[in-house]
N, C-alpha and C positions, 0 to 999 in steps of 0.2 A: 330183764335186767340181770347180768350177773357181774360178779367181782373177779379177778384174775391175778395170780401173784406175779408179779413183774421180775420180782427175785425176792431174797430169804428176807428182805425187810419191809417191802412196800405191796401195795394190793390199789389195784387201781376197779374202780367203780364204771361199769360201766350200762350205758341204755342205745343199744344198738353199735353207731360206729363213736356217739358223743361220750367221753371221759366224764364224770358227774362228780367226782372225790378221789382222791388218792390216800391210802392209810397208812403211813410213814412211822417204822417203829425206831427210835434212838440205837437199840442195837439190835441182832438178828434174834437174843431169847432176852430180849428186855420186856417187862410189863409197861414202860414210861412210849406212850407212841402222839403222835399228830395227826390232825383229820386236817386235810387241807382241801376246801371244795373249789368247782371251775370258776367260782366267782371273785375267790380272792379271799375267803373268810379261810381261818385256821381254828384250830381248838386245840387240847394239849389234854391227854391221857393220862392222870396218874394214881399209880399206889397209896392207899393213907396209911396201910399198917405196915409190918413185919410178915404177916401172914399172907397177905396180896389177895384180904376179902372184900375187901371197901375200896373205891374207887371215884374218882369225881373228873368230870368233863370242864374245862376250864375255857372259857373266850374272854378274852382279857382280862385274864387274875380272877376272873367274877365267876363262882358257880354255878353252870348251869344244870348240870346231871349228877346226881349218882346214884351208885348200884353198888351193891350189897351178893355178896355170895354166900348160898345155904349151905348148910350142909346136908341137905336134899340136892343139892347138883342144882337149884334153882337161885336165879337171880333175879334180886328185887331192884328195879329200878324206879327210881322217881325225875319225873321233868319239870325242873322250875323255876316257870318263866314271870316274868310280870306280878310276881307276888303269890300266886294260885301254884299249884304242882299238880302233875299226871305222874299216876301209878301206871307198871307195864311188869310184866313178867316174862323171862327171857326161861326156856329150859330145853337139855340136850332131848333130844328121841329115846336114847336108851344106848345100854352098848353096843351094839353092832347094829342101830340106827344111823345112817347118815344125815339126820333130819335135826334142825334146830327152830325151833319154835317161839316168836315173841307172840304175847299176848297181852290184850288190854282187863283192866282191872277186873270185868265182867268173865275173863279167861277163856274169850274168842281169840281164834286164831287170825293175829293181824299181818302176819309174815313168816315166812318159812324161808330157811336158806336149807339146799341139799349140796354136800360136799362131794366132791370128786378129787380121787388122787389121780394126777397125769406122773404116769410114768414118766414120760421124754420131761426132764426137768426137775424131777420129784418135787412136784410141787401141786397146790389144789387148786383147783377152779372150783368157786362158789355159784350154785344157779339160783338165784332168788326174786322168791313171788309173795309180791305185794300186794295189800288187798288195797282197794279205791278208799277206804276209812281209812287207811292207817297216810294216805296220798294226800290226805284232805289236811292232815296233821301239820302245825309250821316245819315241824323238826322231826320228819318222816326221813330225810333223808341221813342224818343223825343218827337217828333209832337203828335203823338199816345197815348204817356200818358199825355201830355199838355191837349190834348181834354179829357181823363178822368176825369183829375184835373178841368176843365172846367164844364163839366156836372154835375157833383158834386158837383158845388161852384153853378149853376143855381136850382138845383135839391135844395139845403138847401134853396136859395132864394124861392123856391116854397114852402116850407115847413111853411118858416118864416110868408109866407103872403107877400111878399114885391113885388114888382113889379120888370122888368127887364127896 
């Protein structure tokens, strides 16, 4: 599976030649973006503070995700569905790591996304491997582009100069 930037706002999901989600940000350094999957379903990305450390995954006005930024560079995310919630922990590799890392409560590695900058386009190609648990998940595929939107939001912090 990897992810590919289509241009500076959207990141299209893919598994072989099938498109699986597309990641749709409001503007090119916006934090506010849309998950929109091949099925028809959308979701809606947004900031709760000032600070841009708390965050919640919205499908129709109703929360479903959020995630919380450390200031360990670690992100605490919680999934909650049906009344019950899934803890997961999302964290970069390091600095001159290209490796992002979600994991479950237990802090097995359930997904790894490695980034690539393509020159012709400056833009990155994401290669991401999934484990069969994290498959078996309803909202694996969610998680999966969460942690892109993730890397991506640490990756511009790297850019900015700013520390995590």
């Amino acid at each position: 599976m990897k992810a590919i930037a289509l241009d500076k706002k959207n990141i299209a999901f893919l598994d072989g030649d099938e498109r699986l989600a597309t990641l749709l940000y409001v503007k090119r350094m916006s934090f506010r973006a849309f998950i929109r999957l091949s099925g028809g379903l959308e979701y809606e990305i947004i900031p709760l503070n000032f600070w841009k450390t708390r965050f919640e995954i919205l499908e129709n006005g109703k929360t479903i995700v959020e995630f919380q930024r450390k200031l360990t560079g670690k992100v605490l995310i919680q999934v909650i569905r049906s009344g019950h919630r899934q803890s997961f922990i999302f964290r970069p590799g390091g600095l001159f790591d290209n490796r992002f890392v979600l994991m479950d409560k237990d802090k097995r590695e359930i997904s790894v996304i490695r980034t690539k900058f393509l020159w012709k386009g400056f833009k990155y190609e994401y290669n991401l491997l999934v484990s069969d648990s994290l498959k078996r998940c309803e909202d694996w595929l969610l998680l999966v582009i969460l942690q892109t939107y993730l890397s991506r939001y640490i990756l511009r912090q790297h850019r900015k100069g700013h520390r995590l």
